[in-house]
C-alpha positions in Angstrom: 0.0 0.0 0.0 1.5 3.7 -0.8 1.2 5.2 2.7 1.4 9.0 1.5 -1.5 8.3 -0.8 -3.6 9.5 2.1 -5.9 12.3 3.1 -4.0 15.4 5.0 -6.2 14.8 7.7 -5.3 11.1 7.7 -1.3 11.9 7.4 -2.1 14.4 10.2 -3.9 12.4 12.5 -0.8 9.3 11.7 2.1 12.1 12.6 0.2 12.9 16.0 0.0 9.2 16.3 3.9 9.0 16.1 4.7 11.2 18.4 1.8 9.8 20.8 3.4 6.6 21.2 6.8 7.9 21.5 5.7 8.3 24.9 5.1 4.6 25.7 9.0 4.1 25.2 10.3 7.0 25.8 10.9 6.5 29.8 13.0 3.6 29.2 16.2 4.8 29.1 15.4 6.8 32.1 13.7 4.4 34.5 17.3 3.3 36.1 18.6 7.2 36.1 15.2 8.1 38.2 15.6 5.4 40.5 19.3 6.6 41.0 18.7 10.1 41.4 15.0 9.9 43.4 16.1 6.8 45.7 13.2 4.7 44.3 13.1 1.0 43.6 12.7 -0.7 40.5 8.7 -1.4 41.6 8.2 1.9 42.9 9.5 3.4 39.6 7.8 1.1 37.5 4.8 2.6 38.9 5.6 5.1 35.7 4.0 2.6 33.4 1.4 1.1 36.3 -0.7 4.4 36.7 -0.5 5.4 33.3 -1.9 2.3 32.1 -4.2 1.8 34.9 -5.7 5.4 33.9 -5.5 5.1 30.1 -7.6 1.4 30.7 -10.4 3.4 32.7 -10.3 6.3 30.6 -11.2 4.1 27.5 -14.4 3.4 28.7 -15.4 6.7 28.1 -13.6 7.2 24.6 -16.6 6.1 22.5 -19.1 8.3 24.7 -17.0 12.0 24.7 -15.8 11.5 20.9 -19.5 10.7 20.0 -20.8 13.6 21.6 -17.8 16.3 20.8 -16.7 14.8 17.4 -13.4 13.2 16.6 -11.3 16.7 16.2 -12.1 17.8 19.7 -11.7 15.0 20.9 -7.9 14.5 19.9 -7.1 17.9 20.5 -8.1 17.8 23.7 -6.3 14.7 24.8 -3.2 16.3 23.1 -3.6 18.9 25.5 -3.7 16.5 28.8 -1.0 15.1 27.8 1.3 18.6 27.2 0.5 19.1 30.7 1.0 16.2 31.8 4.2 15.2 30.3 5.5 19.0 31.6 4.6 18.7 34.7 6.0 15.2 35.5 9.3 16.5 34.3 9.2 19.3 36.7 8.2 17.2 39.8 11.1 16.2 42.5 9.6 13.2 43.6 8.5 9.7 41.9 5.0 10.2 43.9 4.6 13.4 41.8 6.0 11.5 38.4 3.7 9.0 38.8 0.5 11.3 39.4 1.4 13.5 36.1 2.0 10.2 34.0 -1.8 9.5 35.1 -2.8 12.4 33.9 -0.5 11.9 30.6 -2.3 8.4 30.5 -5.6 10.1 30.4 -4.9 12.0 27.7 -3.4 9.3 25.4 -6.8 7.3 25.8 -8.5 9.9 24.7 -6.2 10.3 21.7 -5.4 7.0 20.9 -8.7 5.2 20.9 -9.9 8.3 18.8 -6.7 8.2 16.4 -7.6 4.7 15.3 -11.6 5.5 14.6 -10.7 8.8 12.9 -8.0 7.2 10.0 -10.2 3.3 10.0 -13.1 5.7 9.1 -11.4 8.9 7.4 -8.6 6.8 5.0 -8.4 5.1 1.3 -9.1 1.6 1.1 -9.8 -1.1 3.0 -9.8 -1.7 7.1 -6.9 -3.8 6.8 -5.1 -1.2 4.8 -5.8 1.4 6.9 -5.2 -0.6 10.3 -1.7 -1.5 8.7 -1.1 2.2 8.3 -2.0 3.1 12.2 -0.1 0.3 12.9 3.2 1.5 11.1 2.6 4.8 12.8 2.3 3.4 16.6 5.7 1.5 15.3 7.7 4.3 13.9 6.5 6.1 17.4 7.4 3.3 19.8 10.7 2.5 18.0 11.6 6.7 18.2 10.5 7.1 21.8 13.8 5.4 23.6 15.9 7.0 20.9 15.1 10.3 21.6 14.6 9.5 25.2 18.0 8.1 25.5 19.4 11.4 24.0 17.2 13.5 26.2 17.9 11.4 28.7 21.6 11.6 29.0 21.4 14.9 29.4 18.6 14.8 32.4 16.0 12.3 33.2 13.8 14.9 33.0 14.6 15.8 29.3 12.3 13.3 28.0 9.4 14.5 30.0 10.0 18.2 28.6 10.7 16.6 25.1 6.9 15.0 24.6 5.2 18.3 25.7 7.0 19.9 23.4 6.4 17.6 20.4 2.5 17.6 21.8 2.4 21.2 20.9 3.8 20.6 17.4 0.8 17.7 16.7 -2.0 20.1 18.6 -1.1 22.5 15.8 -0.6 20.4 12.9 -4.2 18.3 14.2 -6.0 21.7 14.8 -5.4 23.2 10.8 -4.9 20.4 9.1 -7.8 18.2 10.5 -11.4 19.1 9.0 -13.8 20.5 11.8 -16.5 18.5 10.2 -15.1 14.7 10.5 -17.0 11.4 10.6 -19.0 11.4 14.2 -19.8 8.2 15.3 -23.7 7.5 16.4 -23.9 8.6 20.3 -22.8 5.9 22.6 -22.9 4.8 26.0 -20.8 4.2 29.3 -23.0 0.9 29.1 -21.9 0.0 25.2 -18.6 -0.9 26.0 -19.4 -3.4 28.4 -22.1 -4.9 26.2 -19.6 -5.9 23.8 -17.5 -7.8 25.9 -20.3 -9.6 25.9 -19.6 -11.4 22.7 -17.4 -14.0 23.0 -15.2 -13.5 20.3 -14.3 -9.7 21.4 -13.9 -10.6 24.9 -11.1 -13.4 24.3 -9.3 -11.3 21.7 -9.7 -8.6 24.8 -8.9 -11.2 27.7 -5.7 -12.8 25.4 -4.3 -8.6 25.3 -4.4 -8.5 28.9 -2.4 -11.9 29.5 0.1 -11.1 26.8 0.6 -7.3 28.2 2.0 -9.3 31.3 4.8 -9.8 29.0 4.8 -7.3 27.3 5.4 -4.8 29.9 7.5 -7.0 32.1 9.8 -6.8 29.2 9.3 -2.7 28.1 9.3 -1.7 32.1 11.0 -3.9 34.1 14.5 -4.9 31.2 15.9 -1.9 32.2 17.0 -2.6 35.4 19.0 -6.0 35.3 20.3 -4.3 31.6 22.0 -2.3 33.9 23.1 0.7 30.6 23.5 3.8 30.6 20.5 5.9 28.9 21.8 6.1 25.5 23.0 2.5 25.0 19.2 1.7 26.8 17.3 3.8 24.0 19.5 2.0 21.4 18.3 -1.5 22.8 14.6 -0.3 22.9 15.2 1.4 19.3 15.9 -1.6 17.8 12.8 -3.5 19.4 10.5 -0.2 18.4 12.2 -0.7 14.6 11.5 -4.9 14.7 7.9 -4.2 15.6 7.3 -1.5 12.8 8.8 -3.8 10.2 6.8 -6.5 11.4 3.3 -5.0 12.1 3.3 -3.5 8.3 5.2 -6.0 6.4 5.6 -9.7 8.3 2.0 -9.2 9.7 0.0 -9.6 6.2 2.3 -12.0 4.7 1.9 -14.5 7.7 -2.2 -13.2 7.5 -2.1 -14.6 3.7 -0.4 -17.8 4.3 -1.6 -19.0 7.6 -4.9 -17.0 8.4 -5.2 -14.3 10.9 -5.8 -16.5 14.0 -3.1 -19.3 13.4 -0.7 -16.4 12.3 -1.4 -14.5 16.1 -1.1 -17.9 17.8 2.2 -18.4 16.3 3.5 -15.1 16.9 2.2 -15.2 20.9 4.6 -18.5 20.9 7.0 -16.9 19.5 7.3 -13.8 22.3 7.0 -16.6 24.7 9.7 -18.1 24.3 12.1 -15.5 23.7 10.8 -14.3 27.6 12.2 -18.0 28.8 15.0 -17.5 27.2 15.6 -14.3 28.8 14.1 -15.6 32.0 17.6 -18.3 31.7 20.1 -16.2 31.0 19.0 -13.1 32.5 22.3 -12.3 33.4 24.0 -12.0 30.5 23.4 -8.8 28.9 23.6 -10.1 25.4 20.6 -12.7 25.6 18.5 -9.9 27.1 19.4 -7.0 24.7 19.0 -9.5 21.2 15.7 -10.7 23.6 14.3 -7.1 23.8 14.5 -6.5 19.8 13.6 -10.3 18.4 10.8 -9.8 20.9 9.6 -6.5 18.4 9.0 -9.1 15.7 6.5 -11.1 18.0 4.7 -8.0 19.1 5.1 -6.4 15.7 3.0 -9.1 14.3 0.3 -9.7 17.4 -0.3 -6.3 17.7 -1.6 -6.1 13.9 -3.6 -9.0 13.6 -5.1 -8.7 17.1 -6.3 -5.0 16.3 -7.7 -6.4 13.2 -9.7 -8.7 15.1 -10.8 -6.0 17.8 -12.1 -4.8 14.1 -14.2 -7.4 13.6 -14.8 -9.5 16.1 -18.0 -8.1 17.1 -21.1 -6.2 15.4 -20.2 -3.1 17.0 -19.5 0.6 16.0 -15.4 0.4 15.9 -15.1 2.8 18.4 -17.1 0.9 21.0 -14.8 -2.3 20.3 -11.7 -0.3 20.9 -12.8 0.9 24.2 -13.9 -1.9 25.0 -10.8 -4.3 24.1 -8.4 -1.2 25.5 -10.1 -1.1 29.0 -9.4 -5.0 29.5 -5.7 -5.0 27.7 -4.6 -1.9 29.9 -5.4 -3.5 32.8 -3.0 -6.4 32.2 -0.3 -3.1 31.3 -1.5 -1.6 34.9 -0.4 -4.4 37.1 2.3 -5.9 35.2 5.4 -3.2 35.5 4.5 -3.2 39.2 4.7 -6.8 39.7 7.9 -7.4 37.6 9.5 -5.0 40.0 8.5 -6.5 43.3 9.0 -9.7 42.2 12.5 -9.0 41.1 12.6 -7.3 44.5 11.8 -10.1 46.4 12.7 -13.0 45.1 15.2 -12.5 41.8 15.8 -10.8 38.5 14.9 -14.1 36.4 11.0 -14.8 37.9 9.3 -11.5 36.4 10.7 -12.9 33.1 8.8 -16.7 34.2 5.9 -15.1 35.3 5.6 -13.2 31.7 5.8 -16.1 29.7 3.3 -18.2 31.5 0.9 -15.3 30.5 1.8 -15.3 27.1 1.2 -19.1 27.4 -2.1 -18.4 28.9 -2.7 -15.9 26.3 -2.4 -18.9 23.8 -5.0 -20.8 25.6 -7.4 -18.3 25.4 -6.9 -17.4 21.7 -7.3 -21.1 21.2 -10.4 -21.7 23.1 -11.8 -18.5 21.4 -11.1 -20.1 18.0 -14.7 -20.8 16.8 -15.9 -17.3 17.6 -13.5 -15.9 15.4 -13.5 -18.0 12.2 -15.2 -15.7 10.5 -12.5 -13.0 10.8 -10.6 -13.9 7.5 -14.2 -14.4 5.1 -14.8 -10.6 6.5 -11.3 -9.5 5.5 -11.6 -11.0 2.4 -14.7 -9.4 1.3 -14.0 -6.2 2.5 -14.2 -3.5 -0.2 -10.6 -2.5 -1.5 
């Protein structure tokens, strides 16, 4: 697919995107450096990524419900907002308590963005829903695999460099959002704080949403936790987390379909949820040697690269739902997995040693096979709707 042969507001929308999820990464390279400097330990600095998500999983319940009501532009201009402020203000706090509140409030505003980002270019962009989830896709990649680049550079200069770094590039997508973005987009049919809760009553949508949340245990053991028995300095940190960001864009927009085509969606997502497992046992062996955990980190990108794509494209079309309700729906239960994961890697390393969080993440991403599996039959129809979806 030619990913400039877009509309402006569907490139601008995708640029505010990138430098949206540069914030997921970006605190990487400074997690160790905060701990240092603030005296905190690696669970009560991991609470960085445990309040964020914890907020941004709440917050999505009421995604579907404000963007309904205020439109898609206001929406995402005013979660761009929340997060200036709250990216600012946690880089001008003194304590991790303070850090953690104002990554809250940062994690409020990127629910309201993201959930409304993915709506605005399924609904606003050329082709089909596969196309255009590709194209978000290759966006949240190109973000994530910038974020600890940047944040490494930033953050060998201060730890709070990063923080100041997002709010700044915030404003730049507030006003390339507010002109280039039509006032007049696409608004969804008015929703509920009840609709999202009556989609996770299908089946199908609530084990794609139930299998996010049990592989996020991995997932964010690895982004929040890796840091610490890496033991780097910032810069070499954000190289390690470039290269995973860079392994999962490649693989969301160009692995992703190929392994769609030859082995369906589901088989395809099962494969790839294997895959990240074992690389986390691996890791969970030979956690200390630096080597096995840095090559971990970016062959683990492929894994997630490729989940991440086909799972979203089953949030999609899982259920006979608006797409905005799905996405709040699926986001509320996968954040929750982010929430308490981050947290729990750190106290277990804590208590007991650096190689459990890494055991405990990949018997959830074994879990997370289970329930794909068992979810199987409500989901067969996901490739016969992709394949007849308009072009």
């Amino acid at each position: 697919m030619n990913f400039f042969h877009q509309p402006k507001a569907v490139l601008a929308v995708a640029f505010a995107c990138v430098i949206a999820f540069m914030g997921i990464g970006l605190v990487d390279p400074i997690l160790k450096p905060i701990a240092d400097e603030l005296g905190a330990t690696p669970s009560q600095t991991s609470l960085l990524f445990t309040s964020y998500m914890a907020v941004m999983g709440l917050a999505m319940l009421i995604t579907s419900v404000v963007s309904s009501r205020l439109g898609v532009k206001r929406t995402l201009l005013i979660g761009l907002v929340v997060i200036i402020f709250g990216a600012g203000l946690a880089g001008a706090s003194d304590s991790i308590g303070a850090i953690v509140g104002w990554r809250a409030l940062w994690g409020l505003g990127n629910a309201l963005f993201v959930a409304t980002a993915l709506t605005a270019i399924v609904t606003s962009s050329h082709g089909s829903v596969r196309e255009a989830i590709i194209f978000y896709e290759a966006a949240l990649g190109v973000g994530i695999a910038a974020g600890p680049l940047i944040g490494g550079v930033l953050g060998s200069i201060s730890w709070r460099g990063p923080f100041f770094g997002v709010s700044v590039l915030m404003a730049l997508a507030f006003l390339v959002t507010a002109f280039i973005l039509p006032e007049g987009g696409t608004r969804p049919q008015p929703s509920s704080l009840r609709d999202p809760f009556r989609a996770l009553a299908h089946p199908g949508l609530r084990g794609v949403a139930f299998t996010a949340l049990l592989y996020n245990f991995g997932f964010f053991t690895l982004l929040a936790y890796t840091p610490f028995p890496l033991a780097m300095g910032a810069q070499q940190v954000g190289l390690v987390f470039f290269g995973w960001g860079a392994a999962l864009a490649v693989a969301s927009v160009f692995i992703a379909p190929r392994l769609q085509e030859r082995l369906g969606t589901l088989s395809a997502a099962l494969l790839a949820l294997m895959g990240f497992a074992l690389v986390l046992a691996a890791m969970a062996l030979w956690t200390q040697n630096k080597a096995v955990l840095a090559g971990g980190v970016v062959v683990a990108g492929l894994f997630l690269g490729i989940n991440n794509t086909l799972v979203t494209e089953m949030v999609m079309n899982a259920a006979p739902v608006q797409r905005g309700v799905a996405s709040a729906a699926y986001s509320f239960v996968r954040f929750a997995g982010g929430a308490v994961a981050p947290w729990l890697a750190g106290f277990l390393g804590e208590r007991i040693n650096d190689h459990v969080p890494y055991w405990v993440g990949a018997a959830a991403v074994l879990a997370a096979v289970a329930m794909l599996a068992s979810s199987r039959r409500h989901l067969n129809h996901i490739d016969a709707v992709l394949a007849h979806a308009p072009a």
